[in-house]
N, C-alpha and C positions, 0 to 999 in steps of 0.2 A: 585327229586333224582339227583346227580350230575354225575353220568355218568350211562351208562346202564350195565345189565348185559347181560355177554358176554352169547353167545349163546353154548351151549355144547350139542356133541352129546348123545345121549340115550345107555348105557349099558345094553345090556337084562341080565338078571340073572332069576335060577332056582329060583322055589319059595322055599322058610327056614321055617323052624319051628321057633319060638322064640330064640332057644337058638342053634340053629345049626351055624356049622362054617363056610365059606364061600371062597373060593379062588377065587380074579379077573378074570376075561376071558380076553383078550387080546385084552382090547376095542381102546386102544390107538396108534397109528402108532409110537411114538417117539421111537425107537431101540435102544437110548442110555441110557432109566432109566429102568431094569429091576425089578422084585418084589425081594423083599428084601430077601423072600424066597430063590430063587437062590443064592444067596449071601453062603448059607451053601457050594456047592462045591468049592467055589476056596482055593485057597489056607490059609495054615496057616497064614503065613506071609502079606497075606492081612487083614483075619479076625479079625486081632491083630492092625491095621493100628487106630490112633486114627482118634478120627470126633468131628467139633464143632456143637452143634445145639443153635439155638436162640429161648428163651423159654421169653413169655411172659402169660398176663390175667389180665382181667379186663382194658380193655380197649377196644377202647376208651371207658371213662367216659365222659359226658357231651359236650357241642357244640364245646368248641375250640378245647375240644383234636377228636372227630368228623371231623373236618376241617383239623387237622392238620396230621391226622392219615397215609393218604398217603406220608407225609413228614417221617414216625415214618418209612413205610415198606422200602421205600428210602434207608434210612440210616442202616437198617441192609443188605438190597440186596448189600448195597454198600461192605462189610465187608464179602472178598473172602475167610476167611475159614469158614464162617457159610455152610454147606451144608441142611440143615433142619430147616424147625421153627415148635414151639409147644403153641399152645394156649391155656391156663387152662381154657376157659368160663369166663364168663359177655361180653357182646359183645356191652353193654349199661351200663347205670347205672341203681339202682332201683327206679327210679320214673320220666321215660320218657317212652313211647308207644312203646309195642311189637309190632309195624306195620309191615305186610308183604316189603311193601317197603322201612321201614327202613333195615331190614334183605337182602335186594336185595340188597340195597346202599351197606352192608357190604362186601355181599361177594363180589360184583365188587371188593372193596377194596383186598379183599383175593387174587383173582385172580392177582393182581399186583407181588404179591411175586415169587422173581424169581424163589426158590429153594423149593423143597415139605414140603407142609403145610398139618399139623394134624390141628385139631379142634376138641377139646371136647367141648359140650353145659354148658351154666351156669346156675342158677337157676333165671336170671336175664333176660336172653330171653326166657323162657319159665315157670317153675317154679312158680315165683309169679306174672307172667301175668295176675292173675286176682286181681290184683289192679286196683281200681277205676283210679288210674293217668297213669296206664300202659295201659289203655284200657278196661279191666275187659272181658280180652279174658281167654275161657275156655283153661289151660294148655296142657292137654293131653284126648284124645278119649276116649271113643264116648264122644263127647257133649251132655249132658244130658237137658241144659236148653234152648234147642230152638235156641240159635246164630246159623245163617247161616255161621258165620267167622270160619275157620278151626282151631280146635285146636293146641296150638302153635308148643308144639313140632311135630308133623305132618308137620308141613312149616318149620321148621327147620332141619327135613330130608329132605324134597321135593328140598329146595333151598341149602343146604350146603354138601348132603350129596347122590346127583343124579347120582355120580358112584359111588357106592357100589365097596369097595376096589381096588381104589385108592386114594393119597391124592389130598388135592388140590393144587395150584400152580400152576407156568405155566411152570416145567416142572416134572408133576405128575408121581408121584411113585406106584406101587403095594404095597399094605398092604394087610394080612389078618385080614378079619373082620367075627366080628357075624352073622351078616346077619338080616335078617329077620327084627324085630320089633327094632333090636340093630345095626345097620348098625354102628353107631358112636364105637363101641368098636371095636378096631385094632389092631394088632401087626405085629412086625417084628424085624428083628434080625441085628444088624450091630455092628462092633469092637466086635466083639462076647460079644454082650448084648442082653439079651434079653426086647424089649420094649413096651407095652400098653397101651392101654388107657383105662378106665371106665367112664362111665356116671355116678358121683355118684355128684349129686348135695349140695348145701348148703340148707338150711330152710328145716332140719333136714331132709335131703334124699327124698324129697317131703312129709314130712309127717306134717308139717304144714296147715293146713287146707285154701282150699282155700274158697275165697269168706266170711272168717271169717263164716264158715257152719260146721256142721259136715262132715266128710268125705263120699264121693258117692263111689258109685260102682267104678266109674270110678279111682276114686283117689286112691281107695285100693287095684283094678285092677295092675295099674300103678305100684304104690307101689312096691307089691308083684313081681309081675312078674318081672319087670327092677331088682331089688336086686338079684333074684334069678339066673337073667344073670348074673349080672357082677359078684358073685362067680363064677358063672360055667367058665366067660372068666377069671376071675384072675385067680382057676384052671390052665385053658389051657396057660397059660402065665409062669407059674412055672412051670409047665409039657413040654412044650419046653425046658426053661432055660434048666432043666435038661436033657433032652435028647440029646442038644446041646451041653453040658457040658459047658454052658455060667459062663462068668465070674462073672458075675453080672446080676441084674433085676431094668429096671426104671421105671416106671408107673405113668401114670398123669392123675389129677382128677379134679373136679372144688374146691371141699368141701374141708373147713379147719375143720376137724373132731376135732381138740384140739384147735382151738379159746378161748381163755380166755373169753369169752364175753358169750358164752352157757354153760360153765360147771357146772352152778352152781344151769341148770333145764333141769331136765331131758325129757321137751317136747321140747328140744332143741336138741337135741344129739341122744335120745333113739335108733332113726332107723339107726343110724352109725352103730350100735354095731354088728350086722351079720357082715358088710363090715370090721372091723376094728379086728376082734377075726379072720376072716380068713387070712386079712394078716401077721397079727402076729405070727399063724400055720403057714402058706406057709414060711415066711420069715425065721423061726430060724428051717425049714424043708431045706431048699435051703442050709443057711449058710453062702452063701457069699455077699457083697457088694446088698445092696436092697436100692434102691432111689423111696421115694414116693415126687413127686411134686404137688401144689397146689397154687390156689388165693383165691379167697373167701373173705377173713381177711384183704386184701389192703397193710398188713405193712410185711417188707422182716424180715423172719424167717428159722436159719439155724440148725438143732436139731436134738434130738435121740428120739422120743417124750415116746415110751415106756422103754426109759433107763434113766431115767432123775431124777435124789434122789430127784432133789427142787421141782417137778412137780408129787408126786405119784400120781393125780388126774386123771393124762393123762393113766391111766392105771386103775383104782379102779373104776371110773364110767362105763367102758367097761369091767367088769369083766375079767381085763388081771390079772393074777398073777403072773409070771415069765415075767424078764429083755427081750425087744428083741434088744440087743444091738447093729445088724447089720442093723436094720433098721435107715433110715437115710430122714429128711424130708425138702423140702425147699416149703416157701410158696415166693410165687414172690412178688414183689411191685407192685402195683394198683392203680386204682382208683384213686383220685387224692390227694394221701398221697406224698407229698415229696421226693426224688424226681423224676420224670417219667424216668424208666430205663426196659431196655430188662436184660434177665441173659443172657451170654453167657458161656453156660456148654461144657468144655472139655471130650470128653469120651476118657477116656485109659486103654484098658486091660490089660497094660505091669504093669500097677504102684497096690498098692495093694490098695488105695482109691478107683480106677477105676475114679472118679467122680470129676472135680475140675470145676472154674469159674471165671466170671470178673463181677461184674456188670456193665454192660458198662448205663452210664448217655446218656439219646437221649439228643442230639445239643440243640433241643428246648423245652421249658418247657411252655404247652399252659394250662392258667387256674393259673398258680403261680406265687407269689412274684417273681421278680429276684433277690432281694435281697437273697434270700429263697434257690432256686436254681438259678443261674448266667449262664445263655448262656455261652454255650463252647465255 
């Protein structure tokens, strides 16, 4: 491992129910980053104040972008109007080992980033963990088949997610979180947006079978429950916006729910479909400006996915039948698809998109032609 991981104190929190909400306790001494919550008394004229965040996923992939990745956080820490970064999941690629130690290697990494870090999980460190070449570690609990190794998503709370609302970074923010068994699903409110996360992974919501087996208790367990969360947190995510009377709503997830690549089996997609018929209610419920982000898919995609005449697919396999024209989706660049770039999303509540961007190209391009992409 190339550097350790930092030592961080212990948050005690009340014990949650699965699906109960959860507000920070005031584990942190820094007095200068309050919980975002707070943010609702001051003034108008702040609330309204744009903010840039740095939004990437799927990364690093493979050894050089691995090596090169504290180069990657470098370069956006360097870029003074970023104040947040956002992580869509894969935190590897698929077919190198979900080791506890590589997951410590990363979050050291994480811990670099100057300004407060989300992290949603991908299905790439947890998820299809049980690949032969990934290790053939059981995904998620109970472990059913005898491994003493702790199931993966289990160590990717323990190591990613050991304060329970706050982010990470080093200089960590309050968020409201789930709590309980959903520690990763967050929210908070800034340029009067309201913003969350979901765990909703790719390889069809976990419902891919692991170990090429039929489905265990455990996996239907899983399933079931995590889905039935993150309605109830998109819920309470619309149920802010609007209490807040937010401008807009952005939400970020790992899973490319409209990937060209699944639509055309439905043991690809099927278990999308709770997740994506509620955002679509909540979304054309709300009305205004709805941003869903995502990785997954590797290649930058910018779209209305359920308003789209060339695409009625994106709507007719999730039994949508009405346009949801406010919704608005960008899948990041990844992986090592051409060529390695951060988004950098402007949030403005004055303009009526709310939502704008740059894709800033990183300096260095580790793994590609330069021809391909040419060093800056």
């Amino acid at each position: 491992m190339r550097r350790a991981l930092a030592t961080a104190a212990v948050l005690v929190l009340a014990a949650l129910t699965s699906v109960s909400v959860a507000t920070a306790h005031d584990g942190h001494s820094n007095d200068n980053h309050h919980g975002f919550n707070d943010q609702r008394g001051h003034s108008e004229e702040r609330s309204n104040r744009p903010v840039t965040y740095a939004v990437i996923g799927d990364t690093p992939y493979g050894q050089p972008q691995i090596e090169n990745f504290p180069n990657d956080v470098a370069e956006i820490n360097a870029d003074r109007q970023v104040s947040l970064v956002l992580h869509l999941g894969d935190i590897k690629n698929g077919s190198s080992e979900c080791s506890t130690s590589y997951f410590e290697q990363i979050r050291a990494d994480f811990n670099l980033f100057a300004d407060p870090f989300v992290y949603t999980p991908g299905d790439n460190e947890w998820t299809d963990c049980h690949r032969a070449n990934n290790g053939a570690y059981w995904p998620a609990g109970p472990v059913l088949n005898g491994d003493v190794r702790p199931a993966r998503l289990e160590e990717i709370h323990r190591i990613f997610f050991d304060h329970p609302g706050w982010t990470l970074g080093q200089q960590p923010r309050r968020v409201e979180t789930q709590g309980g068994r959903y520690v990763e699903n967050v929210l908070w409110n800034e340029s009067n947006v309201e913003f969350g996360d979901l765990n909703v992974p790719g390889s069809n919501n976990d419902w891919l079978p692991w170990f090429g087996q039929p489905q265990t208790s455990s996996q239907i367990d899983e399933v079931t429950s995590r889905t039935e969360a993150d309605l109830a947190w998109m819920a309470r995510i619309f149920d802010r916006a609007r209490d807040e009377h937010a401008k807009a709503v952005a939400i970020g997830i790992q899973a490319d729910m409209w990937d060209p690549a699944i639509e055309g089996d439905p043991i690809q997609y099927d278990h999308f479909q709770p997740i994506v018929q509620a955002l679509a209610r909540e979304a054309l419920r709300f009305g205004g400006p709805v941003l869903l982000m995502n990785g997954d898919s590797h290649k930058f995609v910018d779209d209305h996915p359920l308003a789209d005449p060339s695409r009625p697919q994106n709507k007719s396999i999730y039994g949508i039948t009405q346009d949801v024209p406010n919704l608005r989706r960008i899948t990041v660049n990844g992986s090592t698809t051409p060529c390695h770039e951060w988004l950098k999303l402007t949030v403005d509540p004055r303009t009526s998109a709310v939502f704008s961007y740059v894709r800033e190209q990183f300096a260095r391009q580790p793994g590609f032609d330069p021809t391909v992409c040419p060093s800056k």
